[in-house]
C-alpha positions as CSV (number, residue, x, y, z in Angstrom):
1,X,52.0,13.5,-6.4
2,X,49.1,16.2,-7.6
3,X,48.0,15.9,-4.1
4,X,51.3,17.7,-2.6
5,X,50.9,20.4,-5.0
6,X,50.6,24.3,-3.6
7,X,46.9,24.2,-5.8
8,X,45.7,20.8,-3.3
9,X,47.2,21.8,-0.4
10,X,45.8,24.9,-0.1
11,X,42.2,23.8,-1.0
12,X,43.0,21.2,1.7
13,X,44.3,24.0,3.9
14,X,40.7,26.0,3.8
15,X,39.0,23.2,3.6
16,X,40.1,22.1,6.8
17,X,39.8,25.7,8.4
18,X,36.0,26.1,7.0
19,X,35.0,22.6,9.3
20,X,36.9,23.9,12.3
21,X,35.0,27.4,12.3
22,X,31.5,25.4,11.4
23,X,32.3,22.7,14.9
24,X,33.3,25.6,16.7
25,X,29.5,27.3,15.7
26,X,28.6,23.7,16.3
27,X,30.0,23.6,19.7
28,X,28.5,26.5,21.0
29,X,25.5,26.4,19.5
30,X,25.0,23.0,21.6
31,X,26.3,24.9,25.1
32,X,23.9,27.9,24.4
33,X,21.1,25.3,24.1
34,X,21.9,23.1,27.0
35,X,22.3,26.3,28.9
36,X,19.0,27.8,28.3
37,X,17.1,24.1,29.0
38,X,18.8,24.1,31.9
39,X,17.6,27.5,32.8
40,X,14.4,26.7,31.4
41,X,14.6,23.1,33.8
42,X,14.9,25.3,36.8
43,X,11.6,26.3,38.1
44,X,10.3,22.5,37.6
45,X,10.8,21.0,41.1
46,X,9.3,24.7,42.8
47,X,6.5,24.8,40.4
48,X,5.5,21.2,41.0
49,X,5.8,21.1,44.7
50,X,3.6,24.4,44.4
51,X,1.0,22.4,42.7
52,X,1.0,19.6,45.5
53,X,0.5,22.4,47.8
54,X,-2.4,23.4,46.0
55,X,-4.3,20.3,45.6
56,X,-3.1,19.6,49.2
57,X,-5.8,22.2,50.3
58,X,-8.3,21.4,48.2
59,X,-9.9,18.3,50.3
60,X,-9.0,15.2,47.5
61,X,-9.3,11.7,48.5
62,X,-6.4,10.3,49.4
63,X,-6.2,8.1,46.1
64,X,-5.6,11.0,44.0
65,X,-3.6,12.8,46.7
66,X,-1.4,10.3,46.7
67,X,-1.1,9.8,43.0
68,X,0.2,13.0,42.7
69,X,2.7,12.8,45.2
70,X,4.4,10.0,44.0
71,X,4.3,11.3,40.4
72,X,5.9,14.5,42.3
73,X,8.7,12.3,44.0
74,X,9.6,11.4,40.5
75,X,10.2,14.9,39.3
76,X,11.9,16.0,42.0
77,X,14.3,12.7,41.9
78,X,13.9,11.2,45.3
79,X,13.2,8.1,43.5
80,X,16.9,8.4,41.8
81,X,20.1,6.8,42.9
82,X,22.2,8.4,40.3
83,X,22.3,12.5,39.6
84,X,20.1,13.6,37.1
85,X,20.2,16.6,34.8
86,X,24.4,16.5,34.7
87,X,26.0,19.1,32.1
88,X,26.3,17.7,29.3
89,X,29.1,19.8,27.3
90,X,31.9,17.8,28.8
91,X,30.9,14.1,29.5
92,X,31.5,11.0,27.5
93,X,28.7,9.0,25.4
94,X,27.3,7.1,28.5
95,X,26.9,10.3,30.5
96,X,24.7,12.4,27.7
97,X,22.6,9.5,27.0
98,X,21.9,9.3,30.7
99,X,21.7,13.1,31.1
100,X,19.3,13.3,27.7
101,X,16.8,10.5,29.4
102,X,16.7,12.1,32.5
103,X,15.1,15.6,31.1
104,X,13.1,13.6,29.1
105,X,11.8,11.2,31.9
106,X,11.3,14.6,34.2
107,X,9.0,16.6,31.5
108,X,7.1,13.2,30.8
109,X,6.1,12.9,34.3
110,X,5.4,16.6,34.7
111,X,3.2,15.8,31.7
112,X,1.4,13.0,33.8
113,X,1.3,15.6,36.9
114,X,-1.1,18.1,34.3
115,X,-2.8,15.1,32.9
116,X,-4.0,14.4,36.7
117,X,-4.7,17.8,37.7
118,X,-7.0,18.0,34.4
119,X,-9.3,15.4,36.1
120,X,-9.6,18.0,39.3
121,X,-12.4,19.8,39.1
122,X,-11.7,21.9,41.7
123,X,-8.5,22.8,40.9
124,X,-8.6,26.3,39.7
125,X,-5.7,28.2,41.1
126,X,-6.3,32.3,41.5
127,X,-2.3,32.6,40.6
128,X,-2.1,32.3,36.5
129,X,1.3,30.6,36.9
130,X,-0.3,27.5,38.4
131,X,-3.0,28.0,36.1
132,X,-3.1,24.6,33.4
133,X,-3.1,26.5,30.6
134,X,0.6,28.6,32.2
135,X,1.7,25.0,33.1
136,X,0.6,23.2,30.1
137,X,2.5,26.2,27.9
138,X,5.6,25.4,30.4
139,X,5.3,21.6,29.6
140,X,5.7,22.5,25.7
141,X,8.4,24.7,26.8
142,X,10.5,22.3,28.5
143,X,10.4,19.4,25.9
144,X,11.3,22.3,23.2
145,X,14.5,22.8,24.9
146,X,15.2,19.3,24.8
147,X,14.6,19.0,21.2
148,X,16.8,21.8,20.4
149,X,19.8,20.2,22.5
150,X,19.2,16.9,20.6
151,X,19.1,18.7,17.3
152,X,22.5,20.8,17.8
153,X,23.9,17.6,19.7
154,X,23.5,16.0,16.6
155,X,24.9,18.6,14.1
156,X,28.3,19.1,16.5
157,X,28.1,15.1,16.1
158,X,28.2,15.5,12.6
159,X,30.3,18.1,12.0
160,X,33.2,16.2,14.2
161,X,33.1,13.5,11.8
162,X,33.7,15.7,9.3
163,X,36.7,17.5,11.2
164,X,38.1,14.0,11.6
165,X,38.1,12.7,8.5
166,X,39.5,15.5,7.1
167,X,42.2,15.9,9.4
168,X,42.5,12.2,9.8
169,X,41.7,9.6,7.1
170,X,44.5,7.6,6.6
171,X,44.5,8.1,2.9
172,X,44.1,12.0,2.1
173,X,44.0,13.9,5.5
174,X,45.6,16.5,6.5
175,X,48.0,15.0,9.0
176,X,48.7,11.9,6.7
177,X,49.4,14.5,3.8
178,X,51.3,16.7,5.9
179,X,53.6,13.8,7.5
180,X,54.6,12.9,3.1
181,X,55.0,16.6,2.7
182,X,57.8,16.4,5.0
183,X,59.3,13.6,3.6
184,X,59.0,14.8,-0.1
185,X,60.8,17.8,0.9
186,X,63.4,15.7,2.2
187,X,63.7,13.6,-0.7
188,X,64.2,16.9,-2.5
189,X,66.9,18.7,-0.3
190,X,68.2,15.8,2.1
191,X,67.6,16.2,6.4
192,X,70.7,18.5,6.7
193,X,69.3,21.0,4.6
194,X,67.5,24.5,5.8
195,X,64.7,23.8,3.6
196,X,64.1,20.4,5.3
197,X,64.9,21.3,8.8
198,X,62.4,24.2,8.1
199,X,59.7,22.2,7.0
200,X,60.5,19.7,10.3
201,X,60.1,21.6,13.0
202,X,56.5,22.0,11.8
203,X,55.0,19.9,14.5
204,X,51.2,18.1,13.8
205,X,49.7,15.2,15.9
206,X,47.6,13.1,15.2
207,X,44.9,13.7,17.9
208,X,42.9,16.9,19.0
């Protein structure tokens, strides 16, 4: 019974309140991040048609012309049945995983676009933000702000395991503990007491 003491139940009490505050850092941490990438995501498709517009004029043979636009089609999806680059923040397991992939995919064929141009001689843009140095610093840009989704992803992950096995473990959570803290009480003062009815109306569930 030391664990429905005032001492325990309070420690249990912050406990509990410290992991809510760290998934709701968690949690937005994760939104800010998606956010930015996928402000960082949206001058991809007008940057790389740009660049196909470029090499256009520049007299290629049609092998490497070619080459590019189908690596082009990839990054702007035309290739795709299903929608790429969905917000994450709300969407089940399936959907992130598909959503993570497809950034991923669209900066590793953006990477094979620069490798291509490298091989160009003659590609050597008077605008600096088709220059390969801008686009290559753009590349390393893009699969940052993946990595940092991943990374908070991961520690929101975390931290809700946390959250539920404090709230929820069937042994020493808080709902369990709660739910015989009701009961003790009412093996103390009976159900027709104000004490109990007090304590009862106190309403916990045992899902989020």
């Amino acid at each position: 019974m030391t664990i429905l003491k005032i001492p325990q139940l309070t420690t249990l009490y912050n406990s509990a309140g410290t992991n809510l505050n760290t998934v709701k850092d968690k949690r937005t941490a994760n939104k800010n991040a998606i956010a930015k990438r996928q402000s960082i995501y949206e001058n991809l498709k007008p940057i790389s048609t740009r660049i196909i517009n470029f090499l256009d004029i520049l007299g290629l043979n049609e092998t490497t012309i070619n080459q590019a636009k189908s690596i082009n089609r990839l990054i702007q999806g035309y290739s795709k049945k299903s929608n790429q680059q969905k917000a994450e923040g709300e969407e089940g397991n399936n959907s992130k995983s598909t959503s993570r992939q497809s950034y991923t995919q669209t900066a590793e064929n953006f990477s094979k676009l620069l490798q291509l141009i490298s091989t160009v001689s003659a590609y050597n843009p008077n605008t600096n933000e088709l220059k390969l140095t801008e686009l290559t610093t753009y590349y390393t840009a893009l699969v940052n702000a993946t990595q940092v989704v991943n990374q908070t992803e991961a520690e929101l992950d975390t931290a809700l395991i946390e959250r539920n096995t404090i709230l929820y473990n069937d042994t020493n959570g808080l709902y369990e503990i709660a739910l015989n803290v009701k009961k003790y009480v009412k093996s103390l003062y009976r159900a027709n007491t104000p004490e109990y009815k007090n304590v009862s109306k106190i309403k916990f569930t045992d899902t989020l």
